[in-house]
C-alpha positions in Angstrom: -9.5 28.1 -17.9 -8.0 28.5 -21.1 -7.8 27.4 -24.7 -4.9 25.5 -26.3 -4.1 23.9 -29.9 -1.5 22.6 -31.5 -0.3 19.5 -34.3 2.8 17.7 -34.6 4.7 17.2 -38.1 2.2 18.6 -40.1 4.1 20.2 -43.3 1.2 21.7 -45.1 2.1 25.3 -46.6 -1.1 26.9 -45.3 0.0 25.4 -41.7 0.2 28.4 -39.8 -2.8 29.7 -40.9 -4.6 27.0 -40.3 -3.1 27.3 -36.5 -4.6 30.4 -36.4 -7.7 29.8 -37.2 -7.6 27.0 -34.4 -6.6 29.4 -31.7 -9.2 32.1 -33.3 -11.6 29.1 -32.5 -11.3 28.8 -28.9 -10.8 32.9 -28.4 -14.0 32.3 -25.5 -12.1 30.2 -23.4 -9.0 32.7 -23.4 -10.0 36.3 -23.6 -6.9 37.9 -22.3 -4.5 37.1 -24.4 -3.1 34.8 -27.3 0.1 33.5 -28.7 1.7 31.1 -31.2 4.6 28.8 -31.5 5.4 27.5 -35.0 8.4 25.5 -36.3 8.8 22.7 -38.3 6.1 21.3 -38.4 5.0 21.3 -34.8 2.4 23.7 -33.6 1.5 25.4 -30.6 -1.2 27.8 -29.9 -3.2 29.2 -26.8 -5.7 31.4 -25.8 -5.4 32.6 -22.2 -7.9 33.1 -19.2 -5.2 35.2 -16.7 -5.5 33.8 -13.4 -2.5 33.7 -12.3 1.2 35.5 -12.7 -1.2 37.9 -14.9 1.8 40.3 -15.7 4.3 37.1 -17.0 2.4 33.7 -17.5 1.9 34.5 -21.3 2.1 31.0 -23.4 3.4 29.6 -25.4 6.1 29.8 -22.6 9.5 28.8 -23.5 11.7 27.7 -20.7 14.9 29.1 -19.3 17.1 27.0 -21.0 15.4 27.0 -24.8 14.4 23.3 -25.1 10.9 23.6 -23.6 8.2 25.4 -25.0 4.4 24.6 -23.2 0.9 25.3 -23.6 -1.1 24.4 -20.7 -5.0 25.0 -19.8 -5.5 24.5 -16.3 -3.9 25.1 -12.8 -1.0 23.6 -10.9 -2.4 24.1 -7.4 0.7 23.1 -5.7 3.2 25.0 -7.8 5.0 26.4 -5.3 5.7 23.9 -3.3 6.7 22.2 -6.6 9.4 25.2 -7.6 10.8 25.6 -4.5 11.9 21.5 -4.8 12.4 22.2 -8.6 14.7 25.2 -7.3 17.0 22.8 -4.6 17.8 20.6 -7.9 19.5 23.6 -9.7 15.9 24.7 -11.5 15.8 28.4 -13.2 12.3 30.3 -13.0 11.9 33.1 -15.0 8.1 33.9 -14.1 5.9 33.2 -11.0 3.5 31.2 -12.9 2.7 27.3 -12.6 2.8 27.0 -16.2 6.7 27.1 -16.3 6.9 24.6 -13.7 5.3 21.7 -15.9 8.2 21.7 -18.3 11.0 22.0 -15.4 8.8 18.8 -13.6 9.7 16.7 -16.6 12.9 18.0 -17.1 14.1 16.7 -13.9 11.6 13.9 -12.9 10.5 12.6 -16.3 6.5 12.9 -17.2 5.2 10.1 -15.1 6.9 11.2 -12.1 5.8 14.5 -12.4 2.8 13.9 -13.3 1.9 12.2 -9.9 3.2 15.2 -8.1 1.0 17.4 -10.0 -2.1 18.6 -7.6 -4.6 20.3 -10.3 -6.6 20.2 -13.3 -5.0 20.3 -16.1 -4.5 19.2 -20.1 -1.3 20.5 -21.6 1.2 20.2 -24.5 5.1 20.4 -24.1 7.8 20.3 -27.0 11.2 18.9 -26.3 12.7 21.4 -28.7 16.0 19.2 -28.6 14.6 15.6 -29.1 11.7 17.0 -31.3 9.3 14.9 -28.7 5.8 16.0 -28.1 4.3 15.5 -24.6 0.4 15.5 -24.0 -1.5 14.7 -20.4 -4.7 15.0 -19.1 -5.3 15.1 -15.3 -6.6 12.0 -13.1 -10.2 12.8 -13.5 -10.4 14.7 -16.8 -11.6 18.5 -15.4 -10.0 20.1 -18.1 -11.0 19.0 -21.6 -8.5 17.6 -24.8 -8.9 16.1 -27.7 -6.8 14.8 -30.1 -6.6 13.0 -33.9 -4.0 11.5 -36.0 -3.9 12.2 -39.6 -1.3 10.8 -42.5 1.1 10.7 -39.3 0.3 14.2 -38.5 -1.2 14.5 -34.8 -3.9 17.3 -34.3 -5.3 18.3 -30.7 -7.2 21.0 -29.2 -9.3 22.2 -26.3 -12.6 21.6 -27.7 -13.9 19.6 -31.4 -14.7 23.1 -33.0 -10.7 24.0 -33.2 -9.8 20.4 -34.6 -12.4 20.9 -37.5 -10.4 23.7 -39.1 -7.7 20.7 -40.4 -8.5 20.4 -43.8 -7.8 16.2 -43.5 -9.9 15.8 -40.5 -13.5 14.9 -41.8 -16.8 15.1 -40.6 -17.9 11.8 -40.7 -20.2 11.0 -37.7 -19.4 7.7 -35.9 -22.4 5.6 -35.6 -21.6 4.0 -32.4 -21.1 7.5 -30.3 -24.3 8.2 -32.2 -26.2 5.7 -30.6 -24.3 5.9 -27.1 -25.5 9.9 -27.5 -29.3 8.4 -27.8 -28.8 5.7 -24.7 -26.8 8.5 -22.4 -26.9 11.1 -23.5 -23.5 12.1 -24.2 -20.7 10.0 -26.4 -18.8 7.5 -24.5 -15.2 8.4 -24.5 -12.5 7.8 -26.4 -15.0 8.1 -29.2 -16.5 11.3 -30.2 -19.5 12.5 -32.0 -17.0 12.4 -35.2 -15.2 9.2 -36.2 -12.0 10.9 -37.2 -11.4 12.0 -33.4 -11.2 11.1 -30.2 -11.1 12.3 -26.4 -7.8 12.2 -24.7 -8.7 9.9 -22.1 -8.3 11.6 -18.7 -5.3 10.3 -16.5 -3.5 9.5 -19.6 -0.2 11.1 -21.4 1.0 10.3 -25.0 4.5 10.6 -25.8 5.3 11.8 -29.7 8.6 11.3 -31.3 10.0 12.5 -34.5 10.1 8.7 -36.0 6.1 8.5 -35.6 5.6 6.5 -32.8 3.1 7.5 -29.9 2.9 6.1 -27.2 -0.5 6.1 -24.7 0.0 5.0 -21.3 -1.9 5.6 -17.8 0.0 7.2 -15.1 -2.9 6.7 -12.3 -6.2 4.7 -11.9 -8.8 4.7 -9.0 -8.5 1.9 -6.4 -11.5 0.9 -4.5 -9.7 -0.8 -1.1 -12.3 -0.1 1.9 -10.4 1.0 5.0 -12.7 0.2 8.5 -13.1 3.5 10.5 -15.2 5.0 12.7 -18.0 7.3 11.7 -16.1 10.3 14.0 -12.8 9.9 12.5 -14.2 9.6 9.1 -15.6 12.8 10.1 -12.7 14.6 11.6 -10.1 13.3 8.1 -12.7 14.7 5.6 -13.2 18.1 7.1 -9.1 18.0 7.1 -8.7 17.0 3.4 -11.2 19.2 2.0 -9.7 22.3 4.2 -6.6 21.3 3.1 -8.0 20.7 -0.9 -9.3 24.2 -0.9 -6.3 26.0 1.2 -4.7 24.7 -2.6 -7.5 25.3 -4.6 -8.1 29.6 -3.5 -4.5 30.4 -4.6 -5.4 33.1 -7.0 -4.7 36.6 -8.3 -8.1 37.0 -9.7 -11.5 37.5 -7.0 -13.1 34.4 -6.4 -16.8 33.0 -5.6 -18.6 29.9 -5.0 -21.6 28.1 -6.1 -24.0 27.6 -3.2 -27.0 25.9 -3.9 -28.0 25.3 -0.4 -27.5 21.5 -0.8 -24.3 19.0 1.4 -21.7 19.7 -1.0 -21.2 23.2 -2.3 -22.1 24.0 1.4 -19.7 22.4 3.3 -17.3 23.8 1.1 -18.3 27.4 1.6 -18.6 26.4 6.0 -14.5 25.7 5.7 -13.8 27.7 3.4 -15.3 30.6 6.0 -14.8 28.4 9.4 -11.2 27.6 8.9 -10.1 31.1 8.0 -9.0 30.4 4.1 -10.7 33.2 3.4 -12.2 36.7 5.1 -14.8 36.4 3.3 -16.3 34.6 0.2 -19.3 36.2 -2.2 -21.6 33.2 -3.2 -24.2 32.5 -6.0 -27.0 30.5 -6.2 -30.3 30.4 -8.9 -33.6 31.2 -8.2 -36.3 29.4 -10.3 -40.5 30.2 -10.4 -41.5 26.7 -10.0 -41.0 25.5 -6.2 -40.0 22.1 -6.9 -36.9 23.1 -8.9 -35.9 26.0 -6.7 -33.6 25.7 -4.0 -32.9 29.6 -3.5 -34.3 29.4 -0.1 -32.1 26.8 1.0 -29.0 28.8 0.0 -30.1 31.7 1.6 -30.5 29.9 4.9 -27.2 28.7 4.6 -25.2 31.9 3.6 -27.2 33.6 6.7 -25.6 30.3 8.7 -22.2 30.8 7.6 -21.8 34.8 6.6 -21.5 35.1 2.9 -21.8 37.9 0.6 -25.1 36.1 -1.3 -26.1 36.6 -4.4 -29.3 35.1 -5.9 -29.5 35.0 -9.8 -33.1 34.9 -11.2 -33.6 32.4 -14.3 -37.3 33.1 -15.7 -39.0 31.4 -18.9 -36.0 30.5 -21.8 -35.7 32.6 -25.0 -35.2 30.3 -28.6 -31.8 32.6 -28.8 -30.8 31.4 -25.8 -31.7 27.7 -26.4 -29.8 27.8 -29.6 -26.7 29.2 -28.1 -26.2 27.1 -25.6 -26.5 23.8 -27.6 -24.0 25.4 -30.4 -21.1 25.6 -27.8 -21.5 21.9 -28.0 -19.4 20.5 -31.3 -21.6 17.5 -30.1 -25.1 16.7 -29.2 -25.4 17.0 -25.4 -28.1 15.4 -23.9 -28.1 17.0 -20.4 -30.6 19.8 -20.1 -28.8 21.3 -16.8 -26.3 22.4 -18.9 -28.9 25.7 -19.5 -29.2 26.3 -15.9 -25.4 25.9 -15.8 -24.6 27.7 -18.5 -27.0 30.8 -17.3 -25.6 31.0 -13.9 -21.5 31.3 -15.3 -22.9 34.1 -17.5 -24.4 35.8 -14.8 -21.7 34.9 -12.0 -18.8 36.7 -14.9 -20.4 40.0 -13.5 -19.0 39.3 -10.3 -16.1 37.2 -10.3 -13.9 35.3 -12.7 -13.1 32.2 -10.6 -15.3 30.1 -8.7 -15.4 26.9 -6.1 -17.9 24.3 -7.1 -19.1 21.1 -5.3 -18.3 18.9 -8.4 -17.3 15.4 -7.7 -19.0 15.0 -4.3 -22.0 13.1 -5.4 -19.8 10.4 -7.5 -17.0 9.8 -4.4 -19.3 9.7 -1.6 -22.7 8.0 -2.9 -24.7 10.7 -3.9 -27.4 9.1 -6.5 -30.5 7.2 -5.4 -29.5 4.9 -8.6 -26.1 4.0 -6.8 -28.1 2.4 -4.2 -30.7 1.0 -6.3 -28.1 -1.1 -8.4 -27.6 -3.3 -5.0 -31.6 -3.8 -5.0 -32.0 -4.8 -8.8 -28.8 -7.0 -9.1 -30.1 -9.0 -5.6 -33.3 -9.3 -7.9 -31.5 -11.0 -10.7 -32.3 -14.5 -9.5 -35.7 -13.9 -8.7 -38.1 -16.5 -10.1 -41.1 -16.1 -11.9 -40.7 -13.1 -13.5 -42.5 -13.1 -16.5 -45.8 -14.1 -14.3 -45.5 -11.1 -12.4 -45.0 -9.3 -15.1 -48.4 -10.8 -16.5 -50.0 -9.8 -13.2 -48.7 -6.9 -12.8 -50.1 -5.7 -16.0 -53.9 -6.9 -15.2 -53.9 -5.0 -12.1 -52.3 -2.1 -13.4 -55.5 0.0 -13.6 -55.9 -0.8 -9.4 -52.1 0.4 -9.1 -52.0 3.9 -11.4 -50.0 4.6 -14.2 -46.7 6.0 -12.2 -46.5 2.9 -10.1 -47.2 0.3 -13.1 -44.0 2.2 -15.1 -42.0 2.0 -11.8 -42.5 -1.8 -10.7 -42.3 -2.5 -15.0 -38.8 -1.5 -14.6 -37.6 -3.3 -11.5 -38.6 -6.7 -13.1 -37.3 -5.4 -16.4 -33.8 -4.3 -14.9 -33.2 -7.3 -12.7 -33.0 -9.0 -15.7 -29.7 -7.4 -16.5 -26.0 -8.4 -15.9 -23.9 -6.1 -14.1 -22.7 -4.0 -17.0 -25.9 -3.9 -18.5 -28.2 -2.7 -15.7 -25.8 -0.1 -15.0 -26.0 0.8 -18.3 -29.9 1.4 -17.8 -30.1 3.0 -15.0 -28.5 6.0 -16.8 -30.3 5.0 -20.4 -33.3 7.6 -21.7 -33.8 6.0 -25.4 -33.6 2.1 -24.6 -32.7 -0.6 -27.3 -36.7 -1.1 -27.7 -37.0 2.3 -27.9 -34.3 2.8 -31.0 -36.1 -0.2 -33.1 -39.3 1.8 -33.2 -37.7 5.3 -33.5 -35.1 4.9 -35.7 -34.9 4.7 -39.7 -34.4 2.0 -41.7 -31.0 3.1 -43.0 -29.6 4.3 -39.4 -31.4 1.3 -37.5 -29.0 -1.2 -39.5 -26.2 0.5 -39.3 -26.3 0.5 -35.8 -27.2 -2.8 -35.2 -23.4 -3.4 -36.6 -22.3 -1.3 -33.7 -21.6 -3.0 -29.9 -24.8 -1.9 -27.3 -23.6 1.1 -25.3 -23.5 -1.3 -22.4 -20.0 -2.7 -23.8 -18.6 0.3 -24.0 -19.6 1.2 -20.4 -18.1 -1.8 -19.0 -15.0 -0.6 -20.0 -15.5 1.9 -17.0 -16.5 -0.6 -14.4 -13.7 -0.9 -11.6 -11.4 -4.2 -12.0 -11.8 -4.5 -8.5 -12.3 -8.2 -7.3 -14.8 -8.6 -4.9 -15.9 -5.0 -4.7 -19.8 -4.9 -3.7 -21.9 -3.9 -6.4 -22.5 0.0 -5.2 -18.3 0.3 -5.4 -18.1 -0.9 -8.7 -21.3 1.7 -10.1 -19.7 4.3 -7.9 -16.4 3.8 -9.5 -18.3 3.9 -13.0 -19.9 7.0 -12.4 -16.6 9.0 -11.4 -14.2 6.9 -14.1 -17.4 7.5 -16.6 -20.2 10.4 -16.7 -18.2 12.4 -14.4 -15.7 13.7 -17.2 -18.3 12.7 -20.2 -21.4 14.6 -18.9 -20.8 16.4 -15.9 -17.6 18.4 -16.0 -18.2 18.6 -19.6 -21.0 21.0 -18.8 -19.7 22.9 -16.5 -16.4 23.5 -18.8 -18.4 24.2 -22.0 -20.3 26.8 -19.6 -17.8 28.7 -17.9 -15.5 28.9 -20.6 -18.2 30.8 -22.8 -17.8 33.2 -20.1 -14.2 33.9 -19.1 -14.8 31.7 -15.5 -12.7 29.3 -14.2 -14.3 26.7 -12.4 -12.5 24.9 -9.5 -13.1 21.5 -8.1 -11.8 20.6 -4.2 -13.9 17.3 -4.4 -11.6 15.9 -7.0 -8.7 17.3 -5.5 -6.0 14.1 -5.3 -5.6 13.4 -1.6 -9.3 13.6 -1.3 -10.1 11.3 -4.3 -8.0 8.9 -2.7 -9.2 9.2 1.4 -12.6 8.6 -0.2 -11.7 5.1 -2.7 -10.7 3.8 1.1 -13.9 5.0 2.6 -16.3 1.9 3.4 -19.7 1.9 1.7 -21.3 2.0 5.0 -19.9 5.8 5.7 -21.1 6.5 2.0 -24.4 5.2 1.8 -26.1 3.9 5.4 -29.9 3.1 5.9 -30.9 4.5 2.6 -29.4 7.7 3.5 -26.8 9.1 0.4 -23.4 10.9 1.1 -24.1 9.5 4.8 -20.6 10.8 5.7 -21.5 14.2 4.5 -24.4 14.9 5.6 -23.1 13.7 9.1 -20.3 17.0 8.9 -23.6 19.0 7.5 -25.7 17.8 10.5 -23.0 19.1 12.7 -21.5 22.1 11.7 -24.2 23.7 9.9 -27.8 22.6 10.3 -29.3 19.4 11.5 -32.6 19.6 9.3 -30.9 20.9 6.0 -28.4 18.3 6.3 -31.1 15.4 6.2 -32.7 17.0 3.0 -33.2 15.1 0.1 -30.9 15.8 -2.7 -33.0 17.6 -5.3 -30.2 17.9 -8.2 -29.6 20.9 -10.4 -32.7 21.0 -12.5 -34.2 23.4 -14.7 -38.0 23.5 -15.0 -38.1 22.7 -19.0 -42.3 22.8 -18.9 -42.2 26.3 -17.7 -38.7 27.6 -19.0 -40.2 26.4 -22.7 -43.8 28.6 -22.1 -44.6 31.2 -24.8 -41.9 31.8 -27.9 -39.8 28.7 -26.9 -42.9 26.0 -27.7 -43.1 26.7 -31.0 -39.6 27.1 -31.7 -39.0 23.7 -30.6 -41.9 22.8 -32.9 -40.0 24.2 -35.5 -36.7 23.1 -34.8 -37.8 19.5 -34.8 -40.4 19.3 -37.7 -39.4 22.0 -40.3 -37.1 19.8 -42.7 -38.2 17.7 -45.4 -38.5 14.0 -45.4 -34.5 12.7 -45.5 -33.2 16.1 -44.1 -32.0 17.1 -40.8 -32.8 14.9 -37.5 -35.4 12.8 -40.6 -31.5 11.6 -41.6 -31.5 9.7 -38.1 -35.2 9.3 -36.6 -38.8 8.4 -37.3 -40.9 11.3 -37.8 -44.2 9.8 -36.8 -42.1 8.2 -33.5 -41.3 12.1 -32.6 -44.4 13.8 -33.5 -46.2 11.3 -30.9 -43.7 12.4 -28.5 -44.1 15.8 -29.2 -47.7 15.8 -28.4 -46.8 14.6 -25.0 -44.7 17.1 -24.3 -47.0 20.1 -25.3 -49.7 18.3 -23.1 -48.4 19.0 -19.6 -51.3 18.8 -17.8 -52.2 15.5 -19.2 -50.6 12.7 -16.8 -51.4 10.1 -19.4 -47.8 9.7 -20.4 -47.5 5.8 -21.1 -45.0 4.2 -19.4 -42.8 7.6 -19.9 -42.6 10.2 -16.8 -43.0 13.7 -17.6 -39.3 14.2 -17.1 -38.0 11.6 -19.2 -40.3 13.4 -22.0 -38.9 16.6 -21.9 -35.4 15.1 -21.3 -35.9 13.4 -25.2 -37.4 16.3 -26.2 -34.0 18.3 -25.2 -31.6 15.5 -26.8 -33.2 15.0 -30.0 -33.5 19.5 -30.0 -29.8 19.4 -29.4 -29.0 16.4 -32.2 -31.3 18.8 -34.7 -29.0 21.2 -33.7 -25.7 19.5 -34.3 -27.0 18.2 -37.5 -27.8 21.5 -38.9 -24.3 23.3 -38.1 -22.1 21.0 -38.9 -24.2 18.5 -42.0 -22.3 15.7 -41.0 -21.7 12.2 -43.3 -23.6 9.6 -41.8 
């Protein structure tokens, strides 16, 4: 994990101070060292996390030869495989690092070529010093972050927003759209940002840059969905052997390492083989411990690094601090919608104590079927041609006093979703603030101009498999890993450990394992309304029969609790203490979110409307974090 900036024929005077104060920027994600490359117009900075080569792997690195120079956030798992084929073709290596062997792979394979052979996480940048050409990637599933914007034919990119909003020419206009995509997900569908003027390098992507102008975007990989028939046992036997294999890759380190645990099918199986197999002696592990029972999984961990031998440690998260609140949502140069990112962000500060690179489960849930919603999209879409629908709706609503509250919101919403096309009902099955929802809530001003915008549902569909003939669990499963996998997910988890000096690593997304489990049929993924079937199969028979039939319980912090004492009137404050026109006023009703508000500080009330207590909080915690972002940064709307 590391930090890294740059721009491309940018001729400004002030240009190198203006890379500094990009690299300054992004000094969390790189505390152990920085560096600067700076000629003619083309910029390179980085901030480094040493993980490995600590002694020689200082960037920018120039290679052997002159022409190259590189700045590269990330890990080339398979480097040395890579330099000792590099080395038969006459290659030179100066250092022991993996970052010198990006610039030698395109020397003598070309980018796309080398890109394939790449087994990591990465986003880099490399300057043909001879051709003044700019290379920029992003790995397959977008683990490590980059962004990018092009100005008056000057290109800008960076690590995180916060670095690319110390260009003078890049504004901080807000983009409507990703504004309202922020309020139906929330999180901004890539390529748009939160800010119109940039834009998220798209993940399994690489832009060429040449000195007349041009760039060039292409895709060097995309996910194919082909089922494969196999047998339950085998499937069994070849993912035990790809993740050992994934993780034999992923452990190469000169730094001590750790792993999450959370006593649930993923993290553990990875701490069983990473034990079981011998890739390790021994592994410490690290789990949280929460004071409400139904969040807390600390129990479960425990039982299962007694099961496998770890060194366990269990980090205790009590009631949240306004401070703490507040600086989580500032590492966000966006609003972020997903309130696990405290519980996240909490455990990588704790966790630094100990180690400074960790295994994570990451990725399991989105290749092997791991969200009730995946199989839920089947049950709706088969509803679609139901008849009658609007007279059960009518009798649904008479006998709704008979039926309770909870069930009357539930069976609303399969009548009201298997309405939907495809894209559309995927789209809701993910949406907290729905289209009804914005008319009431929003202003005047805002409403209109995002009725000029496409539906968020558009923009998802652009992440739907093209797979023909797919079944409808494929295509949402593909969704979810081509979509909110590198949007939501491993967003949080970068913007958490890099405010800690971690470095998070991801076997699940490892390449050979991304592409056993595309061939995988749905049956071994999801069988008798059991999730991650296939998993919890190696769970039920290497660790623990009962655990492994557990129900997935998520990673969840318990907001009602976490926001007793101080924290309930901050977020009183935060939300209602501009003026009419100010702050979140700019965007929402205040009426609309003082009635929410009341519903949230009532938890012992279950008269919620057709809203469950979690969805409450959860718009409580998106429109905190869009107060937030408005108050930093005072965007243009």
């Amino acid at each position: 994990m590391c930090g890294i900036s740059g721009f491309y024929n940018y001729q400004r005077p002030e240009a190198g101070d203006i890379l500094g104060r990009m690299n300054t920027s992004l000094s969390h994600r790189g505390p152990d060292g920085e560096g600067i490359f700076l000629e003619d117009g083309i910029g390179l900075a980085h901030r480094r996390l040493a993980i490995i080569d600590i002694a020689t792997g200082y960037q920018p690195m120039t290679s052997s030869d002159g022409r190259y120079v590189t700045v590269f956030n990330g890990e080339i798992y398979n480097y040395i495989e890579l330099k000792e084929e590099l080395s038969a073709q006459g290659s030179v290596f100066k250092t022991s690092s993996d970052t010198e062997v990006i610039a030698e792979a395109l020397k003598v394979w070309g980018i796309e070529k080398a890109l394939v052979k790449f087994r990591g996480m990465f986003a880099f940048a490399v300057l043909d010093r001879k051709d003044r050409t700019l290379y920029l990637a992003r790995d397959r599933t977008g683990i490590k972050p980059l962004y990018w914007a092009e100005k008056n034919k000057s290109v800008f990119f960076a690590s995180e927003i916060k670095a690319l909003l110390n260009v003078p020419e890049i504004s901080r206009k807000a983009d409507v759209s990703s504004m309202n995509d922020f309020l139906t997900l929330g999180f901004t569908i890539p390529p748009k940002s939160i800010w119109k003027d940039m834009k998220c390098f798209p993940p399994a992507h690489y832009a060429v840059i040449k000195a007349n102008g041009e760039t060039c975007l292409r895709r060097y990989w995309e996910l194919n969905l082909s089922e494969k028939e196999t047998s339950l046992d085998q499937a069994v036997e070849d993912v035990e052997e790809k993740l050992a294999d994934a993780l034999k890759y992923h452990v190469r380190s000169d730094v001590p390492l750790g792993a999450f645990l959370s006593g649930g099918i993923d993290s553990s199986l990875l701490v069983y083989l990473l034990k079981k197999k011998g890739i390790v002696d021994k592994i410490s592990t690290f789990n949280v411990k929460f004071s409400d029972n139904a969040f807390d999984e600390s129990p479960y961990a425990e039982e299962v690094s007694k099961i496998i031998g770890t060194d366990h440690h269990v980090l205790e998260i009590s009631e949240g601090t306004p401070e703490i609140l507040e600086k989580i949502l500032l590492q966000y140069d966006e609003p972020f919608g997903d309130s696990s990112c405290i519980p996240t962000y909490l455990i990588s500060q704790r966790m630094r104590e100990h180690v400074k690179t960790v295994i994570s489960g990451d990725g399991g849930d989105e290749l092997f079927g791991g969200y009730d919603r995946i199989r839920n999209s089947r049950i709706l879409y088969g509803l679609k041609n139901l008849p009658f629908k609007s007279l059960a709706s009518g009798m649904l609503l008479a006998i709704s006093p008979m039926i309770g509250k909870d069930r009357y919101r539930k069976y609303s919403k399969v009548i009201s979703f298997s309405k939907a096309e495809l894209p559309e009902l995927f789209c809701l099955l993910h949406t907290y603030f729905s289209e009804k929802d914005k008319e009431s809530m929003l202003t005047s001003s805002f409403l209109e101009a995002v009725r000029k915008e496409s539906p968020s549902w558009k923009s998802m569909s652009e992440y739907i498999p093209e797979n023909r003939g797919a079944r409808v669990e494929n295509l949402m499963l593909g969704m979810e890993f081509n979509l909110n996998l590198h949007a939501d997910y491993l967003r949080k988890v970068d913007i958490a450990s890099s405010a800690h000096g971690i470095e998070v690593r991801v076997p699940f997304l490892d390449n050979e394992v991304i592409d056993f489990s595309a061939q995988l049929p749905l049956k071994l993924k999801i069988s008798s309304g059991e999730d991650k079937h296939l998993l919890r199969e190696a769970f039920r028979r290497h660790i623990s029969p009962g655990l492994g039939s557990r129900k997935k319980q998520g990673f969840g912090i318990p907001f009602d609790s976490w926001c007793n004492g101080r924290m309930r009137g901050h977020i009183k404050d935060l939300l209602f203490s501009d003026p009419a026109g100010e702050g979140l006023w700019r965007v929402v009703d205040r009426k609309e979110v003082l009635a929410l508000h009341e519903a949230f500080s009532s938890p012992s009330t279950r008269d919620y409307g057709l809203l469950s207590r979690h969805q409450i909080y959860q718009r409580i915690f998106m429109l905190c974090g869009l107060q937030t972002w408005i108050r930093k940064f005072n965007p243009e709307f």
